[in-house]
RODO-2510 file (C-alpha; in nm, 4 decimals, decimal comma):
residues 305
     n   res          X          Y          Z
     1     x     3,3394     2,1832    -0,0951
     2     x     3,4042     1,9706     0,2180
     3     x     3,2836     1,6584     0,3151
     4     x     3,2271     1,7842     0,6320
     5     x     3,0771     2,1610     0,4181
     6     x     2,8601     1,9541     0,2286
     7     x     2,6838     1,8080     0,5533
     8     x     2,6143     2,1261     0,7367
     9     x     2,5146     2,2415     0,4050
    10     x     2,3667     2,0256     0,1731
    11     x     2,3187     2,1165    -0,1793
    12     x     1,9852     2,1482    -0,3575
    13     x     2,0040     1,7915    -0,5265
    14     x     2,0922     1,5965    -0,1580
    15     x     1,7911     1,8653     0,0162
    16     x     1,5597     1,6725    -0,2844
    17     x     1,6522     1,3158    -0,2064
    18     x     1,6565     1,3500     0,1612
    19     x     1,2695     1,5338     0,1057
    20     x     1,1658     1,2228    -0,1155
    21     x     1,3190     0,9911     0,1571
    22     x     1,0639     1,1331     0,4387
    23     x     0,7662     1,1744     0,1618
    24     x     0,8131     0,7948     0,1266
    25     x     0,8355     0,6960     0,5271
    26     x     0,5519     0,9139     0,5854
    27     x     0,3637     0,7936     0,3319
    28     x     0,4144     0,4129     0,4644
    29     x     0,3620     0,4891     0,8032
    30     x     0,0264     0,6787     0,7530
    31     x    -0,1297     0,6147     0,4373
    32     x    -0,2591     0,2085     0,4805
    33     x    -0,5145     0,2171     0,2161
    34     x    -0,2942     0,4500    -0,0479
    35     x     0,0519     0,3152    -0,0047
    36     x     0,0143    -0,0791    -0,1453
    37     x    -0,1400     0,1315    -0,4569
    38     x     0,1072     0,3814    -0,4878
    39     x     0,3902     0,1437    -0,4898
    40     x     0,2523    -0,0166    -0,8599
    41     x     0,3707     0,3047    -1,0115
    42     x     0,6899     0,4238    -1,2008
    43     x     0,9074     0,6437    -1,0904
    44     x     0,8843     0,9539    -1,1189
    45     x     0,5210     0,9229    -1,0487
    46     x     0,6046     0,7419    -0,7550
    47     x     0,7464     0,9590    -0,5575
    48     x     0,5176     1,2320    -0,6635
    49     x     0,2404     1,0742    -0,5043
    50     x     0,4283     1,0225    -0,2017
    51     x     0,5032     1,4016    -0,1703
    52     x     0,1435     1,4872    -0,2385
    53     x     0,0246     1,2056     0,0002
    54     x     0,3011     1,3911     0,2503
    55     x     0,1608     1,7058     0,2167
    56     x    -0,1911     1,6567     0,2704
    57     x    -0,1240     1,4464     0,5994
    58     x     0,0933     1,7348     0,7503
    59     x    -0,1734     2,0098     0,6356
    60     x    -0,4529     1,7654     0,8402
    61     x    -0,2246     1,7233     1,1398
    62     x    -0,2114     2,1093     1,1747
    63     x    -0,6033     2,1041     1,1796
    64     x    -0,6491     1,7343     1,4034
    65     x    -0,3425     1,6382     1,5925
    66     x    -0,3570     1,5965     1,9474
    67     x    -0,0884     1,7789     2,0641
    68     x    -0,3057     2,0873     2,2775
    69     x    -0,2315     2,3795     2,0461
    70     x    -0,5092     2,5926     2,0884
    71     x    -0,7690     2,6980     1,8063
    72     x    -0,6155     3,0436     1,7404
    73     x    -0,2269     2,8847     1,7238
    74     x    -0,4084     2,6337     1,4516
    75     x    -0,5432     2,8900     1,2791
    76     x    -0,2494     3,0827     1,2924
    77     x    -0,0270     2,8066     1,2009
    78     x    -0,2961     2,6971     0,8965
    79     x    -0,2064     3,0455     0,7251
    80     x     0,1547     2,9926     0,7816
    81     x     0,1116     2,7110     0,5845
    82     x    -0,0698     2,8787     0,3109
    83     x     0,1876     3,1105     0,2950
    84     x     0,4736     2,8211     0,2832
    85     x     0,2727     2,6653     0,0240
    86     x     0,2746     2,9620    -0,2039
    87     x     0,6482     3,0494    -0,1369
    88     x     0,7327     2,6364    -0,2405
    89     x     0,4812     2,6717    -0,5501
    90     x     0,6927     2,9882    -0,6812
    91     x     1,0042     2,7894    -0,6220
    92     x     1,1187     2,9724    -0,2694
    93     x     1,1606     2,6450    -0,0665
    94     x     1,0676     2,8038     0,2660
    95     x     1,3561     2,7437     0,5760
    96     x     1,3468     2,4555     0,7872
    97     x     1,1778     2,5298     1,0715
    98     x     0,9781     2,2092     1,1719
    99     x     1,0379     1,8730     1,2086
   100     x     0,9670     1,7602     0,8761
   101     x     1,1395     1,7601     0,5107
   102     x     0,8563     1,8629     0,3165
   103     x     0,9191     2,1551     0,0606
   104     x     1,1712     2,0183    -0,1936
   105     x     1,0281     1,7383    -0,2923
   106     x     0,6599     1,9263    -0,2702
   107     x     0,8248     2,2245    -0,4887
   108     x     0,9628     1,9323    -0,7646
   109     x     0,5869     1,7952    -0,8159
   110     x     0,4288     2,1186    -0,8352
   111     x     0,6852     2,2386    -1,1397
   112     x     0,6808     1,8768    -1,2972
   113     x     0,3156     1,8173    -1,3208
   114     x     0,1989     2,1952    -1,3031
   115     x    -0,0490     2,1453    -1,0316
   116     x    -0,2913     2,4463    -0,9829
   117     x    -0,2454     2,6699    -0,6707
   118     x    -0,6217     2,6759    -0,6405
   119     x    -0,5915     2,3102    -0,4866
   120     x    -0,3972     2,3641    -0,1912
   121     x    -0,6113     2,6903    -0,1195
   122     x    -0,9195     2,4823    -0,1143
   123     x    -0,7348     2,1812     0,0597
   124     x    -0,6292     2,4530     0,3336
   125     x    -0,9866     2,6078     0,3280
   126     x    -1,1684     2,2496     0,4181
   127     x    -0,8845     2,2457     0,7185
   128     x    -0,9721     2,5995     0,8389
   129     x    -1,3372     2,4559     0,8172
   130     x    -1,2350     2,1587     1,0543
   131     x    -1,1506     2,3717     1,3166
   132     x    -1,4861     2,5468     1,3563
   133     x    -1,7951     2,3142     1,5101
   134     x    -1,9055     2,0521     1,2304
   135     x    -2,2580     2,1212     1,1663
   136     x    -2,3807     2,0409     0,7762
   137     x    -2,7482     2,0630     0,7417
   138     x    -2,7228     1,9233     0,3802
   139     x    -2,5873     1,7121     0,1752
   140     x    -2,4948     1,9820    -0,0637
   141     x    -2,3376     2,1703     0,2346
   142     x    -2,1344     1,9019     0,3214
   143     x    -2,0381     1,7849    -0,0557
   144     x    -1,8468     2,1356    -0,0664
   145     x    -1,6631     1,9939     0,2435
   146     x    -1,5745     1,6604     0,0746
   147     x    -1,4569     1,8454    -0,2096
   148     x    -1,2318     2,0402     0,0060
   149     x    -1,1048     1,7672     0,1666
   150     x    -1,1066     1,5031    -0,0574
   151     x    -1,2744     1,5758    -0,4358
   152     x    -0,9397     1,8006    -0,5097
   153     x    -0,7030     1,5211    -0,3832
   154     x    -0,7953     1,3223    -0,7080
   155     x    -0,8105     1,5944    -0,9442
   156     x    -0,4396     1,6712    -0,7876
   157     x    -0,3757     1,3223    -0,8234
   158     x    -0,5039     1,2969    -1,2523
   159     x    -0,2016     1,6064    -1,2825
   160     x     0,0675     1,3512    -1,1228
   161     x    -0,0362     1,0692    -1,3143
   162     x    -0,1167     1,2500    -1,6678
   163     x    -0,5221     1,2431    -1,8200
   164     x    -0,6878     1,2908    -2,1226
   165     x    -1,0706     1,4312    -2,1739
   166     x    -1,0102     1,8049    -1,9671
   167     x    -1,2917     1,9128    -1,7496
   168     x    -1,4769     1,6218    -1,7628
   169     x    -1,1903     1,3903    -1,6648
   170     x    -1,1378     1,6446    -1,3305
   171     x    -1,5121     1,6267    -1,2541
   172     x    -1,4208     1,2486    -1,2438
   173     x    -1,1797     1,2457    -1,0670
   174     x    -1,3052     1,4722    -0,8187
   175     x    -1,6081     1,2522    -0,7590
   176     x    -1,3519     0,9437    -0,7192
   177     x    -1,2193     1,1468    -0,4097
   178     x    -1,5768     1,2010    -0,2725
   179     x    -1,6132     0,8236    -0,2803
   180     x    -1,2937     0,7821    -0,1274
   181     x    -1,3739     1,0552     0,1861
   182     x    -1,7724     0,8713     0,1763
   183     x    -1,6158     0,5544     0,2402
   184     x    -1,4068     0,7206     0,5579
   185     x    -1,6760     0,8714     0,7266
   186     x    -1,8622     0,6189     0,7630
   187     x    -1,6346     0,3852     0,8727
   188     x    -1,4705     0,6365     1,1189
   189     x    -1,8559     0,7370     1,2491
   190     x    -1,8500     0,6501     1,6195
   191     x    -1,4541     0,7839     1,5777
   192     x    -1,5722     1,1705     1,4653
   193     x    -1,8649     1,1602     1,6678
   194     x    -1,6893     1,1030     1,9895
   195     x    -1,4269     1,4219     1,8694
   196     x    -1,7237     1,6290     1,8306
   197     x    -1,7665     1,6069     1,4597
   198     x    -2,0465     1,4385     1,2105
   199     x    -1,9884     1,4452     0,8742
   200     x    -2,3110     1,3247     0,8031
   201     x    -2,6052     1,5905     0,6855
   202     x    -2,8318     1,6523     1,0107
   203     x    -3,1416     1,6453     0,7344
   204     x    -3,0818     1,2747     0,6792
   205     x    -3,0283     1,2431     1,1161
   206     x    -3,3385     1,3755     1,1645
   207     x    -3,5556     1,2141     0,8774
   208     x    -3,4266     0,8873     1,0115
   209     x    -3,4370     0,9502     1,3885
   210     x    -3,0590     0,9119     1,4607
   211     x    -2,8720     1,1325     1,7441
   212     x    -2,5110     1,2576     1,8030
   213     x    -2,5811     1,0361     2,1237
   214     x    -2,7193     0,7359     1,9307
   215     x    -2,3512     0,7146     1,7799
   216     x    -2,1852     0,7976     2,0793
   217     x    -2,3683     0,5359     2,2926
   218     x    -2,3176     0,3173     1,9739
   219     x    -2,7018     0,2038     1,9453
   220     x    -2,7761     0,0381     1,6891
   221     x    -3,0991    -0,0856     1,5529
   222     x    -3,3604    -0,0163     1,2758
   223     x    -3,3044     0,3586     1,2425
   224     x    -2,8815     0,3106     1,2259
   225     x    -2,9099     0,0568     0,9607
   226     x    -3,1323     0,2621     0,7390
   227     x    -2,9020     0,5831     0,7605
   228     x    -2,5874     0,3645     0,7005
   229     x    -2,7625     0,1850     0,4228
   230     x    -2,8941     0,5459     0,2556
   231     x    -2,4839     0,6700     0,3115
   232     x    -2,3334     0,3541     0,1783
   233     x    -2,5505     0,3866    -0,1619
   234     x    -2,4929     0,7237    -0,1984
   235     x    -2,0921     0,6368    -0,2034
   236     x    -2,1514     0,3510    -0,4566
   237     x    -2,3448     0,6128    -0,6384
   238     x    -2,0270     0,8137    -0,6391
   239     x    -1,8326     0,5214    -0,7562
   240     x    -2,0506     0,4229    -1,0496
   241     x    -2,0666     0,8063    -1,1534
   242     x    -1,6565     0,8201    -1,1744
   243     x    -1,6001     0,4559    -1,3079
   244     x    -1,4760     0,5959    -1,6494
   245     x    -1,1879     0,7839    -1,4864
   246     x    -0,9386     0,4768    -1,5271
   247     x    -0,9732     0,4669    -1,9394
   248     x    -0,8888     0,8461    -1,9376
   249     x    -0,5678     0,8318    -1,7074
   250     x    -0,2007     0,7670    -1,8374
   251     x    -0,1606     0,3988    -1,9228
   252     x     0,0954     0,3336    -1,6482
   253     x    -0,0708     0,4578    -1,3603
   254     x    -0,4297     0,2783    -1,3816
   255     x    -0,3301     0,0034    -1,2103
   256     x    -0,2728     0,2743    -0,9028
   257     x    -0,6037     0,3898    -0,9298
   258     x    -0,7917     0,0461    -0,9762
   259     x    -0,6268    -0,0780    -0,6570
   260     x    -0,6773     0,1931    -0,4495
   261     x    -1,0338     0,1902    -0,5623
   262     x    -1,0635    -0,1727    -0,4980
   263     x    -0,9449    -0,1269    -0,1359
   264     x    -1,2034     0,1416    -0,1017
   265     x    -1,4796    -0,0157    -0,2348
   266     x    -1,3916    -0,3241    -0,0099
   267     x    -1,4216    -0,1100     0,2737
   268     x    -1,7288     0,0318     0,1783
   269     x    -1,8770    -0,3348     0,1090
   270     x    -1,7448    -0,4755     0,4315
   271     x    -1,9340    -0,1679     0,6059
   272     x    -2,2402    -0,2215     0,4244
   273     x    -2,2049    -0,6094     0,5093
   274     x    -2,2486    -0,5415     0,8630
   275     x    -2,3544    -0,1508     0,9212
   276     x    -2,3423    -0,2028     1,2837
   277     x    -1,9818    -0,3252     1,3444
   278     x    -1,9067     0,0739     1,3004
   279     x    -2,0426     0,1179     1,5760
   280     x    -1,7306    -0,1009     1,7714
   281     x    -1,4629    -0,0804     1,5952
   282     x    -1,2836     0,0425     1,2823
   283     x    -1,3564    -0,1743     0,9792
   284     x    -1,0662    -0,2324     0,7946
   285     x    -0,8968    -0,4686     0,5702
   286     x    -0,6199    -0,7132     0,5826
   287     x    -0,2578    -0,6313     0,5095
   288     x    -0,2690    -0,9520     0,2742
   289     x    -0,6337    -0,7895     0,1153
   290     x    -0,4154    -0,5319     0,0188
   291     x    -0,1611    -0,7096    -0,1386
   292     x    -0,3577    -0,9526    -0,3261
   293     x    -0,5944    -0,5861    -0,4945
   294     x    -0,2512    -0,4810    -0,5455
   295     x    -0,1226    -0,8146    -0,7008
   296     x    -0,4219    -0,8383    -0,9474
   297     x    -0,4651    -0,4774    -1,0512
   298     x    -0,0553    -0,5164    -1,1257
   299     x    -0,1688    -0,8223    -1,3182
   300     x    -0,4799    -0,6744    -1,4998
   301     x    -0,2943    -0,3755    -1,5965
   302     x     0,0070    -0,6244    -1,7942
   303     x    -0,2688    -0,8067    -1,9700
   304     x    -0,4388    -0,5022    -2,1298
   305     x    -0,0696    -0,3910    -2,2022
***
C-alpha cells in the first residue's frame, strides 16, 4: 500500500495510536484533578485510563454541553451512544462520524481488561437521568444517582488497574467514586444550582432551612454552614468506608489511586475549611498541590516497593 493509500486509509494499528493520541489530549485538557494521577502509571494502564477518562467526558458532554441541542436530540443522541458503545464492546468500531477518535482505543480497554457492559449502561442511564429536572428527595435516591455517575467509574477503574478480594473490593471501589462525585457537588453547589440542578437531598434542604434561592443568591449564614458541614462528613464517611481499597489494587497502580484521593480529599478539606467560599467561587487546588500529591504518592509507593 501507498504512502499516500495508507493516509486516506489508515490501518487498524495507526486508527489505535491516533485514538490513544486524542484519549491522552482530552484527558489533559479536561480531567485537572485525574490527569497528575494518571500519569504515575505504566503503560498499558496508562493509556487505559485515559480512554476510559475519554469516554466518560464525551458521554457527559452529550447530556451538559452548551451547544443548544434540544432535550429530544440529547436523548436521541444518548441512545446512539448506547448503541456505539455496544457495537465498540463486541469489537465493531462504529464509523467516524463525529469529531472525536474515540472507539479504538475504547474497544482495546474493554477486550484487555474485560470491563462489564453493565457499566456503560448504568453510566448512560445516570446521563439520561441528567436530562430530566433534578429533584432527589433522599439521600438514598440520590446515592443511586452517584452510583450512576460516579460509584461505577471506580469499579471500571479496579478492572484497568487489576484487584484482588471480588465483590467486596467493587463495593470499595464504588464507594471511592461516591466520595469522589460528594466532593464535586459540593464544591460546584452555587455552579448546579444556577443550571437548574441540586444534587443535594431536598430532606436535608428542608430540615436545615436552605432554598434553591439561598444558593442562588449565595447566602450564607448559620443554616449553609450546617448543611455543608452535614455533606462534607458524609463524604469523609465515604472515604473512611473505602480506605482499604489501595491494599487490594495491583501493586503498580496504588500510587494512582492514593494521589487522586489525596487531591480529592484536599478539596473536600479546603471546602470544609471555609464552607462559604462555595458560595463565590470554585474551590480548587494549585497546579503545584497537584504535583507535590503526585510527587509523594510516586515516592510512598517506591518505599513500600
Amino acid at each position: 500500500m501507498s504512502i499516500i493509500e495508507t493516509t486516506i486509509f489508515p490501518t487498524a494499528a495507526q486508527r489505535l495510536i491516533s485514538s490513544r493520541r486524542f484519549c491522552e489530549r482530552l484527558t489533559k485538557s479536561a480531567a485537572r484533578n485525574f490527569y497528575y494521577g494518571l500519569k504515575l502509571l505504566p503503560e498499558p494502564k496508562r493509556s487505559a485510563m485515559f480512554a476510559l477518562y475519554a469516554y466518560m467526558r464525551l458521554v457527559d458532554d452529550i447530556a451538559d454541553d452548551e451547544d443548544h441541542r434540544t432535550h429530544d436530540q440529547r436523548v436521541e443522541d444518548l441512545e446512539i451512544w448506547r448503541q456505539q458503545t455496544h457495537e465498540a464492546m463486541a469489537g465493531k468500531l462504529p464509523p467516524v462520524v463525529d469529531d472525536h477518535e474515540l472507539w479504538p482505543a475504547f474497544a482495546e480497554i474493554v477486550r484487555r481488561h474485560a470491563l462489564p457492559a453493565f457499566i456503560f449502561d448504568e453510566v448512560i442511564a445516570g446521563q439520561r437521568q441528567d436530562l430530566e429536572p433534578i429533584c432527589f428527595h433522599t439521600f438514598k435516591e440520590l446515592h443511586e444517582y452517584y452510583y450512576r455517575v460516579a460509584g461505577v467509574v471506580g469499579l471500571s477503574s479496579i478492572y484497568v488497574w487489576g484487584f484482588e478480594g471480588g465483590a467486596a473490593t467493587e463495593e470499595l471501589a464504588v464507594a471511592r467514586g461516591v466520595a469522589f462525585q460528594l466532593t464535586n457537588i459540593l464544591r460546584d453547589l452555587r455552579e448546579d444550582a444556577a443550571r437548574g440542578r441540586i444534587y443535594l437531598p431536598r430532606e436535608d434542604l428542608s430540615s436545615m432551612n436552605v432554598t434553591r434561592e439561598d444558593l442562588l443568591a449565595g447566602r450564607a449564614g448559620k443554616n449553609f454552614n450546617e448543611l455543608m458541614h452535614f455533606q462534607i462528613a458524609r463524604a469523609e464517611a465515604f472515604y473512611e468506608i473505602s480506605m482499604g481499597l489501595e491494599d487490594r489494587i495491583s501493586r503498580d497502580s496504588r500510587s494512582t489511586l492514593v494521589a487522586m484521593t489525596d487531591i480529592y480529599r484536599g478539596l473536600l478539606r479546603k471546602v470544609a475549611a471555609e464552607p462559604e467560599r462555595v458560595l463565590r467561587e470554585r474551590v480548587s487546588l494549585s497546579l503545584l498541590h497537584k504535583l507535590r500529591i503526585g510527587w509523594r504518592a510516586a515516592r510512598a509507593s517506591r518505599v513500600r516497593d
